[in-house]
Residue, then its C-alpha position, 0 to 999 in steps of 0.5 A: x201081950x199079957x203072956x209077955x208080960x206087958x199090961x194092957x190098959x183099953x181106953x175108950x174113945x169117950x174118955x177126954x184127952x185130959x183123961x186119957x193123959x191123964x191114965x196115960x201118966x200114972x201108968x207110965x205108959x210106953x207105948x200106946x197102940x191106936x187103931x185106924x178110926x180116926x177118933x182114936x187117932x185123934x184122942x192120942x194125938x191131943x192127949x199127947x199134946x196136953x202131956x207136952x203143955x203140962x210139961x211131961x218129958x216122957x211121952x209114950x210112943x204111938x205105934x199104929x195097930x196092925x190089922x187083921x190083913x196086915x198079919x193074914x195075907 
């Protein structure tokens, strides 16, 4: 990705949901790529939430990461 010229942001599952909508914000992410564990998904979806209670139009699009087997059959 960072040979395409996109920036990747890692965030950490112990980080809040207002802090991750928070980094979510002021990078002006477009995209976030979550994984299959369950408390990332669930990280996203209520960072996601509050940016839509603050009043953030734009919010990124959640696209689910692929997994190794999904590239390599």
């Amino acid at each position: 990705m960072l040979r395409a010229g996109i920036t990747v942001v890692p965030i950490a599952t112990v980080n809040s949901p207002s802090a991750v909508a928070h980094i979510l914000r002021v990078t002006q992410a477009t995209h976030v790529m979550v994984s299959e564990d369950s408390a990332a998904q669930d990280l996203v979806s209520s960072a996601t939430s509050l940016m839509v209670q603050d009043g953030s139009t734009k919010l990124p699009v959640v696209i689910k990461m692929l997994r190794f087997s999904d590239i390599f059959r």
